[in-house]
Legacy VTK file of the C-alpha trace (Angstrom):
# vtk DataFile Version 3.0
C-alpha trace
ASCII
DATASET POLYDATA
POINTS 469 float
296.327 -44.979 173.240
294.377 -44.088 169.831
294.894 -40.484 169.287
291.149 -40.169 168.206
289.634 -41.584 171.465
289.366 -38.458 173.913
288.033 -36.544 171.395
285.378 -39.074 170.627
284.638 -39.364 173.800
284.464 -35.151 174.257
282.581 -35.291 171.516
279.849 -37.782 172.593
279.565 -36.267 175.942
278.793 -32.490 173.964
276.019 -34.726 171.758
274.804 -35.417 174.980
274.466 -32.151 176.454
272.850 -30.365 173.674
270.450 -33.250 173.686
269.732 -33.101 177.258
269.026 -29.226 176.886
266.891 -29.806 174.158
264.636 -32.275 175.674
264.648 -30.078 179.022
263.193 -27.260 176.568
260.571 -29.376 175.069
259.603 -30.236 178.569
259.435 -27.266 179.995
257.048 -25.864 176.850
255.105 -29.047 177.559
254.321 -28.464 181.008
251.979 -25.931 180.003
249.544 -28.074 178.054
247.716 -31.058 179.373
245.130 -33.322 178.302
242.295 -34.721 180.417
242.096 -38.340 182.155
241.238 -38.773 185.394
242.057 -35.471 186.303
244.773 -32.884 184.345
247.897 -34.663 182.966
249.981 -32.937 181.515
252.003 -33.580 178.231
255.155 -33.460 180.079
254.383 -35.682 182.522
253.460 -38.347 179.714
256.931 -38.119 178.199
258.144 -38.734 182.212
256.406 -41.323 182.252
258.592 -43.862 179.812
261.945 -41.648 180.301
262.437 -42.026 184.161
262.953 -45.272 184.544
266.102 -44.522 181.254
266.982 -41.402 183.134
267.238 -43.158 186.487
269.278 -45.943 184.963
271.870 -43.059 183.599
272.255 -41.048 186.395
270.904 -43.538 189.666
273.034 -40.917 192.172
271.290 -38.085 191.532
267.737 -39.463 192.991
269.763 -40.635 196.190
271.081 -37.380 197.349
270.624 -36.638 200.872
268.090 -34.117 201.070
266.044 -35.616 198.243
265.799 -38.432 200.523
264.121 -36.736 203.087
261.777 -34.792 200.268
260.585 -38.373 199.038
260.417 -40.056 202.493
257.874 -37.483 203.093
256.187 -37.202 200.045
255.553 -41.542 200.963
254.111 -40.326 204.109
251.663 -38.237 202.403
250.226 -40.493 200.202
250.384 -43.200 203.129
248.561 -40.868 205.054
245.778 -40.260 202.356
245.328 -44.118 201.510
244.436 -44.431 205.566
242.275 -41.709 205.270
240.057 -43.036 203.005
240.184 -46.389 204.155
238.888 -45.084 207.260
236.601 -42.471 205.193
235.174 -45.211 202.853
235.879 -42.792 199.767
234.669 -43.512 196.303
237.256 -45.085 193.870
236.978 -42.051 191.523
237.731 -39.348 194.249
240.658 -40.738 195.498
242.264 -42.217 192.335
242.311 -38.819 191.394
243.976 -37.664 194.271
246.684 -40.493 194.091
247.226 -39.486 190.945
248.288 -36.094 192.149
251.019 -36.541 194.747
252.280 -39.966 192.427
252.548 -37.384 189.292
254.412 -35.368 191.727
256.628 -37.373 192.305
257.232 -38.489 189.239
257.987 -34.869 188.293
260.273 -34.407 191.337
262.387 -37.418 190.013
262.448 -36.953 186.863
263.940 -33.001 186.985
266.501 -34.063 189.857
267.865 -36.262 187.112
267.095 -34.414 183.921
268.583 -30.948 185.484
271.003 -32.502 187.963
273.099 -29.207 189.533
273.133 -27.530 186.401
272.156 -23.957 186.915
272.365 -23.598 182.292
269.901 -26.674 182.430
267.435 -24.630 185.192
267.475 -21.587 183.157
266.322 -23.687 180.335
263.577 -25.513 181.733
262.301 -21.780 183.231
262.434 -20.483 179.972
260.758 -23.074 178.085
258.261 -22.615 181.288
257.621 -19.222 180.236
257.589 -19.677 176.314
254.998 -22.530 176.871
252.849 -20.296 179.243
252.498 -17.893 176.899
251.804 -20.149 173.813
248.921 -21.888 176.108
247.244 -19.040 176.326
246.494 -18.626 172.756
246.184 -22.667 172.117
244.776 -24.193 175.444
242.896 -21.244 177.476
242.100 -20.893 180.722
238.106 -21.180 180.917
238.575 -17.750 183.200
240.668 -16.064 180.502
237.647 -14.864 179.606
237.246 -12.699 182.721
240.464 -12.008 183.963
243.123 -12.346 180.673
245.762 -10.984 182.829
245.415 -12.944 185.816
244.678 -16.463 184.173
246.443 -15.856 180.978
249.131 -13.700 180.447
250.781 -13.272 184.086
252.461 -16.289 185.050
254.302 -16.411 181.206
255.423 -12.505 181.344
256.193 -12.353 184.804
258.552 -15.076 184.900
260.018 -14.402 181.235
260.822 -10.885 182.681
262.361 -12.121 185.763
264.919 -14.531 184.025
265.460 -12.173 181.469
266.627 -9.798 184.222
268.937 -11.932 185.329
271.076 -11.928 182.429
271.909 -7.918 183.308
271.819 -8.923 187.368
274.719 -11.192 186.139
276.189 -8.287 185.006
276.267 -6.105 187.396
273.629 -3.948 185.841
271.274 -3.044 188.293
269.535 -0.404 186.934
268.045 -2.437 184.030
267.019 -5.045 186.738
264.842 -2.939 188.494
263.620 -1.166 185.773
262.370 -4.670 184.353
260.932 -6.091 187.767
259.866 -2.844 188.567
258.236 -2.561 185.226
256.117 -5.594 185.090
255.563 -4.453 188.746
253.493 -1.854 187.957
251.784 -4.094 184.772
250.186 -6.507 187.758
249.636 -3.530 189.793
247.461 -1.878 187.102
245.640 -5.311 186.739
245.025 -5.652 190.040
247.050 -8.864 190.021
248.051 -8.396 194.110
250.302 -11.545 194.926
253.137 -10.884 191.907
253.152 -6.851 193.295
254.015 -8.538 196.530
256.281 -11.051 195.519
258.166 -8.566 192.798
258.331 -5.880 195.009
260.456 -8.557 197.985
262.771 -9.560 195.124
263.494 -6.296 194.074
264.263 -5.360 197.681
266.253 -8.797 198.402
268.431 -8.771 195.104
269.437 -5.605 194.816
271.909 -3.429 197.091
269.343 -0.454 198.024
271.399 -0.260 201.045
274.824 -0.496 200.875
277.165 -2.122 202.715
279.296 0.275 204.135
279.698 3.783 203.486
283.977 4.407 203.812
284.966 2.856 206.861
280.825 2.889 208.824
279.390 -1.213 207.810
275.696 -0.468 207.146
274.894 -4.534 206.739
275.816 -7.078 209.139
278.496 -9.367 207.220
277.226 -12.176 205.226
276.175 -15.744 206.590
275.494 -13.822 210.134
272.589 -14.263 211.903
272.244 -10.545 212.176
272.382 -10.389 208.345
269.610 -12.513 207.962
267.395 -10.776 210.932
268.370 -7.348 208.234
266.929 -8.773 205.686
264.143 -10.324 207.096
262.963 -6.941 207.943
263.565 -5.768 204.250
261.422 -8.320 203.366
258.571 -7.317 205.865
258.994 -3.793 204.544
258.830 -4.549 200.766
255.694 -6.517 202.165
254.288 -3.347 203.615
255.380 -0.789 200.717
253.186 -3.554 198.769
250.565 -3.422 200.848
249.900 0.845 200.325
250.927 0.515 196.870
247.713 -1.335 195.927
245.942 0.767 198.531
247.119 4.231 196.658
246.593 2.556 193.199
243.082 1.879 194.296
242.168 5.006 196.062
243.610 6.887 192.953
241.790 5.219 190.360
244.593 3.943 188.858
242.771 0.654 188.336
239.243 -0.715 186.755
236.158 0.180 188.459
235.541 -3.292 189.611
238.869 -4.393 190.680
238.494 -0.786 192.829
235.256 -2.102 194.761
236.764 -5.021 195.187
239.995 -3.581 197.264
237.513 -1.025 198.753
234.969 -3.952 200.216
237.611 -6.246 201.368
239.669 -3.640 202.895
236.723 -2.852 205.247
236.428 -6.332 205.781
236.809 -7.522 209.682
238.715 -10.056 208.665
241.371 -7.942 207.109
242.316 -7.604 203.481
244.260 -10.785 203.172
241.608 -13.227 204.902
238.580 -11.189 202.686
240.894 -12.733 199.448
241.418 -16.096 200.786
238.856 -17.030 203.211
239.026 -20.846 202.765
241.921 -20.576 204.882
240.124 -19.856 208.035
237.595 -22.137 206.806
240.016 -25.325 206.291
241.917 -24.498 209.493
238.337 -25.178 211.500
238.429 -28.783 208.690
241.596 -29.358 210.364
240.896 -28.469 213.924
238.501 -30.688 213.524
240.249 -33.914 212.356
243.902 -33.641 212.400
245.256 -36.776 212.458
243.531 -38.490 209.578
241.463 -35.939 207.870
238.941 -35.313 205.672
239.481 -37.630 202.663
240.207 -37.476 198.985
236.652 -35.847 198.309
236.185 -34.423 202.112
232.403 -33.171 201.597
230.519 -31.175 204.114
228.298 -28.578 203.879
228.539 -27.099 207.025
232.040 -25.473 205.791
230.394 -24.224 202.819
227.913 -22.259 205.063
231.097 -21.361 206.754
232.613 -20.033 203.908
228.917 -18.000 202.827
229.379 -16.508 205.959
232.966 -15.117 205.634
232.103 -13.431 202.111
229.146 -11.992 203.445
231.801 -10.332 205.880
233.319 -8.620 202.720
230.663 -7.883 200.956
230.417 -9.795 198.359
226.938 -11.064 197.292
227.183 -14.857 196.959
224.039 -16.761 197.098
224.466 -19.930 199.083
223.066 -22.513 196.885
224.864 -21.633 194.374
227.804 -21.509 196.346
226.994 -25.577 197.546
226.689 -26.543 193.787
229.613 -24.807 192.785
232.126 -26.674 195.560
229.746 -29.924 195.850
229.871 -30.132 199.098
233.956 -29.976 198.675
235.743 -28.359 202.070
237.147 -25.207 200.598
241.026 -25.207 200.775
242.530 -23.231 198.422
246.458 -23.723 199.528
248.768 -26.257 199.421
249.193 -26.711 202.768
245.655 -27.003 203.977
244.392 -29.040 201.054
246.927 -31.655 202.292
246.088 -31.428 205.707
242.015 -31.365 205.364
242.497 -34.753 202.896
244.993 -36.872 203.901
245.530 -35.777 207.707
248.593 -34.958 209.295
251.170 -36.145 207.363
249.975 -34.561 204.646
250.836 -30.884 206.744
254.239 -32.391 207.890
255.285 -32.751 203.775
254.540 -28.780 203.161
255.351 -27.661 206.682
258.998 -29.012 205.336
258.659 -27.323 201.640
257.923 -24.422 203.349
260.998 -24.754 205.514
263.078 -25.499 202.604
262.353 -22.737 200.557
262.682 -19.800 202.978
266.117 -21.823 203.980
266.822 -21.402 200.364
265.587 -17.947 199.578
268.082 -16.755 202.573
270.720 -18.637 201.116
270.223 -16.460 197.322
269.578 -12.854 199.197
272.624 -13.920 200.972
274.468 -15.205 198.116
273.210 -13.105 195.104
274.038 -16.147 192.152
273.799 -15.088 188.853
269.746 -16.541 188.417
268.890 -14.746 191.533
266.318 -12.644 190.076
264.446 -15.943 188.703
265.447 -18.094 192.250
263.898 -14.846 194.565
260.852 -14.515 192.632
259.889 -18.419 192.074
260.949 -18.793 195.613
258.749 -16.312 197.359
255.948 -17.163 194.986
256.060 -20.746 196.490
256.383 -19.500 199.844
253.339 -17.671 199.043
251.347 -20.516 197.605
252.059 -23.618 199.747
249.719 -21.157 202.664
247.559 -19.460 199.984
247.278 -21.404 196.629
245.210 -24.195 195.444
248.073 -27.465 194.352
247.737 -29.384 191.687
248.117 -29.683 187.351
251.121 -27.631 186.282
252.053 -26.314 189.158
253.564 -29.860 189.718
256.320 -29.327 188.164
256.536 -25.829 189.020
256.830 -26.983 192.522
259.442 -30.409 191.991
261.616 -27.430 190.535
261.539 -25.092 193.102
262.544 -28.290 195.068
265.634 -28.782 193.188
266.497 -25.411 193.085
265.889 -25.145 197.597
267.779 -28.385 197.846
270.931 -27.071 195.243
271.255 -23.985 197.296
271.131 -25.348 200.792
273.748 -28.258 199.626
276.637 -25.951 200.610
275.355 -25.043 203.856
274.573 -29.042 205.100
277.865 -30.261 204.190
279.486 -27.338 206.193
276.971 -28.751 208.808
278.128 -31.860 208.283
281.863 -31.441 208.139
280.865 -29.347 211.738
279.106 -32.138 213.691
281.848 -34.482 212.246
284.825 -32.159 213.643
282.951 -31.893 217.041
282.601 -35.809 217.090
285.927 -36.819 216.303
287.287 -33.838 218.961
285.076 -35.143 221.653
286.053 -38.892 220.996
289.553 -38.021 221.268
288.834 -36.388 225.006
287.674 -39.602 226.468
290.343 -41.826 228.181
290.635 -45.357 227.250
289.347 -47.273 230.114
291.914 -49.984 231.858
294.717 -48.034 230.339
297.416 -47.322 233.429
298.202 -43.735 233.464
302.338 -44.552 232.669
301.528 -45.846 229.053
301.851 -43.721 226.268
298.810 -41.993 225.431
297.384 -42.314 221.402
296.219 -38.631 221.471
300.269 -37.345 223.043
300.368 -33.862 220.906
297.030 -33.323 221.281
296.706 -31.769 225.018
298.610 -29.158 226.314
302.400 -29.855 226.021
301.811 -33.406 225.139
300.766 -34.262 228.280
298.016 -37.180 228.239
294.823 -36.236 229.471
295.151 -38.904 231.767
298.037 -37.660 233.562
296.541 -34.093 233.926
294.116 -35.378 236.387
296.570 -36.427 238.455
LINES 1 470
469 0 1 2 3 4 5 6 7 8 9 10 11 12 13 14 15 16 17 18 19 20 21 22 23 24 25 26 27 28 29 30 31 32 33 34 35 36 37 38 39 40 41 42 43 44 45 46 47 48 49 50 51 52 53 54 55 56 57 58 59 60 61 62 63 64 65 66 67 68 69 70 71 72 73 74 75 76 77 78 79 80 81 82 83 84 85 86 87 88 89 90 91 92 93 94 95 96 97 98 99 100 101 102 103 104 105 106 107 108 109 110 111 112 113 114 115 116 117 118 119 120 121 122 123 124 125 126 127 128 129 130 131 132 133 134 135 136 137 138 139 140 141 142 143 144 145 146 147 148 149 150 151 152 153 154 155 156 157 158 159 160 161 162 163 164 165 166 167 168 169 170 171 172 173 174 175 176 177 178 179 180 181 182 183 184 185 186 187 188 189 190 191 192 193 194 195 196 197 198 199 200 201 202 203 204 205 206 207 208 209 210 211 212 213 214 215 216 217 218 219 220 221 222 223 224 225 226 227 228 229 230 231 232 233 234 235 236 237 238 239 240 241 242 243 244 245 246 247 248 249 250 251 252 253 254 255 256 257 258 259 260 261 262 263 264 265 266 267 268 269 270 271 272 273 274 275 276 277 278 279 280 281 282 283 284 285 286 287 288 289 290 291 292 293 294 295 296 297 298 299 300 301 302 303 304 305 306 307 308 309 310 311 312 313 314 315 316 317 318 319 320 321 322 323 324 325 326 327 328 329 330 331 332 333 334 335 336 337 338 339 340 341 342 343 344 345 346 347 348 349 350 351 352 353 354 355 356 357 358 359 360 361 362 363 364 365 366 367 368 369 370 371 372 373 374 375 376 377 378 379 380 381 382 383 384 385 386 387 388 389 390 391 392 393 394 395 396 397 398 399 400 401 402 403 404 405 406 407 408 409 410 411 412 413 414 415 416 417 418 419 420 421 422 423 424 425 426 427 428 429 430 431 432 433 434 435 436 437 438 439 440 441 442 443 444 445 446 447 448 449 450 451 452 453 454 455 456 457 458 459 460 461 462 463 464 465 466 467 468
């Protein structure tokens, strides 16, 4: 053996680490800025484009794990399902090439990060980061056209929230819990003032998830349930639901105080008042693309669904808030376009039922996985909570599509890395239980006298056989 060899080889293999974090960090910058085609694509998807099938080639196991199986099986039923809806719809090339284009991309992401990051938890926190860094930069270098309006909302939030969060999680690693919720807390109250409602929501459940506001047990007296019971999760379920509520009457007190503009005050005011309650008045194309779907659940809608009927629909609803909209300029806005604005229903309402089934299982997958972190508390568990309950939030309440492509395919990787533990304990279960039960059935045509193969097992060594007399 040639003395220099293992430490060549050591070496090569740290060349190809650093490299492999470097390019993740280029990616994740580039996944903020995108340059127009048929739709968005965005620059990181263009450099996935020649490196999967390279990536694929080094690492081929990593796209043929188990639960990534399933993701992708479904994820080919939902563009199966949209190619037979507008077959049967007779769409126009140019709406549903673009909407091919948009679960393909997907994909494409999904693959590509399940090999780039692998299980590597360093390689996650890098791609965030470069996430955030890049959000930020695109702010300055490739606006939002409603920065303009809003520079909090569409400009500065996504970068600073999620900077803050993974930031926090290099004192949550520590054990420092007072710096954690002073910096969650912190840019808490920076979305509150803004009137930026979702991240007050979603901070406020990872604040109350990830850290130990109650303890568990006070001297001998357990105040939590252990961990991995079912009563444990039922706990903090309802932590959840009250972080949700606390939410809830802090933008109500923030608004009745006048803590926030004048505008975004009428705004909470009107759709408070609302019939429909205050989350329906802020996203009423839900109950307008659950009628789309009511209506044609099997195949749907199409790539480019159009009706007007839903717009009216949708006139109607905001006239329930009280929000002036006139409605032809409301049908020249959308085009005729069934108003969606979530992942879920924008599936369902274009390509049919299949298209529900892929997010129905996404959604599955991440609350599976956001147990498994309050339950667990890893080191990135600030980061995991809040990205998770953000996507729990958007697959029923947020428009999919452009970067939020790869936002998603991470979140993926991250559900599927934290539920691995739990479905080979599964596994190793239903395999114990199958080889116990095999070994309880007699072999048939054996006479009772012969020596049985299972002797040791049964009580005393007596066959099973003989037992029965």
């Amino acid at each position: 053996m040639r003395p220099g060899r293992p430490f060549t080889r050591a070496r090569q293999a740290s060349i190809t680490s650093i490299g492999g974090d470097v390019l993740t960090l280029v990616i994740g910058v580039a996944t903020a800025f995108s340059v127009h085609m048929v739709g968005s694509l965005y620059i990181s998807e263009i450099i996935f484009l020649p490196l999967l099938p390279i990536l694929i080639l080094v690492h081929p196991r990593r796209i043929f794990r188990p639960g990534l199986r399933i993701v992708l099986a479904l994820l080919t039923l939902w563009l199966f399902g949209q190619v037979m809806t507008d077959l049967y719809r007779s769409t126009e090339m140019a709406d549903w090439l673009r909407e091919y284009a948009n679960i393909v991309f997907f994909a494409i992401n999904l693959l590509s990060l399940a090999v780039l990051l692998g299980k590597s938890e360093r390689r996650k926190a890098i791609f965030i980061g470069g996430l955030a860094f890049g959000s930020l930069l695109a702010v300055r270098y490739q606006p939002s056209i409603w920065l303009e309006g809003d520079p909090w909302k569409f400009g500065y939030s996504f970068g600073t929230n999620i900077a803050v969060a993974l930031l926090s999680a290099y004192f949550y690693k520590r054990r420092q819990y007072l710096v954690v919720g002073a910096l969650l807390g912190g840019v808490m109250v920076i979305n509150l003032v803004e009137n930026y409602r979702s991240p007050v929501l979603t901070l406020l459940v990872t604040i109350a998830l990830i850290l130990p506001v109650i303890p568990e047990q006070v001297g001998r007296f357990r105040l939590l349930p252990r961990a991995g019971s079912v009563s444990r999760v039922v706990v903090l379920a309802g932590i959840a639901a009250s972080a949700g509520l606390a939410a809830s009457f802090l933008v109500h007190f923030a608004t009745s105080e006048g803590y926030i503009s004048a505008d975004a005050q009428a705004k909470n005011q009107s759709e408070s008042q609302s019939s429909i309650g205050l989350l329906l008045a802020g996203r009423p194309e839900i109950l307008v693309s659950a009628r789309a779907v009511w209506d044609s659940p099997i195949l749907g809608h199409g790539s480019a669904g159009r009706d007007y009927k839903y717009i009216e629909m949708l006139n109607d609803l905001e006239a329930k808030t009280g929000t002036p909209i006139d409605l032809e300029d409301l049908e020249e806005e959308k085009g005729g376009l069934i108003p969606t604005h979530s992942h879920l229903m924008n599936a369902w309402v274009k390509a049919g039922i299949l298209g529900g089934v892929f997010w129905l299982y996404i959604l599955w997958l991440a609350f599976g996985a956001l147990i498994q972190v309050a339950i667990r508390r890893p080191p990135l568990a600030p980061i995991y909570t809040f990205m998770l309950v953000t996507l729990l939030w958007d697959i029923p309440f947020s428009p999919f599509g452009g970067g939020r492509r790869a936002l998603v395919a991470l979140m993926i990787m991250v559900s599927l890395d934290l539920l691995d533990p739990v479905m080979a304990h599964r596994k190793e279960l239903r395999q114990q239980h199958k080889t116990k039960w095999r070994r309880q059935i007699p072999l048939r045509g054996r006479p009772d006298f012969l020596p049985h193969p299972d002797v040791g097992h049964s009580p005393r060594g007596i066959p099973p056989n003989s037992m029965t007399g």
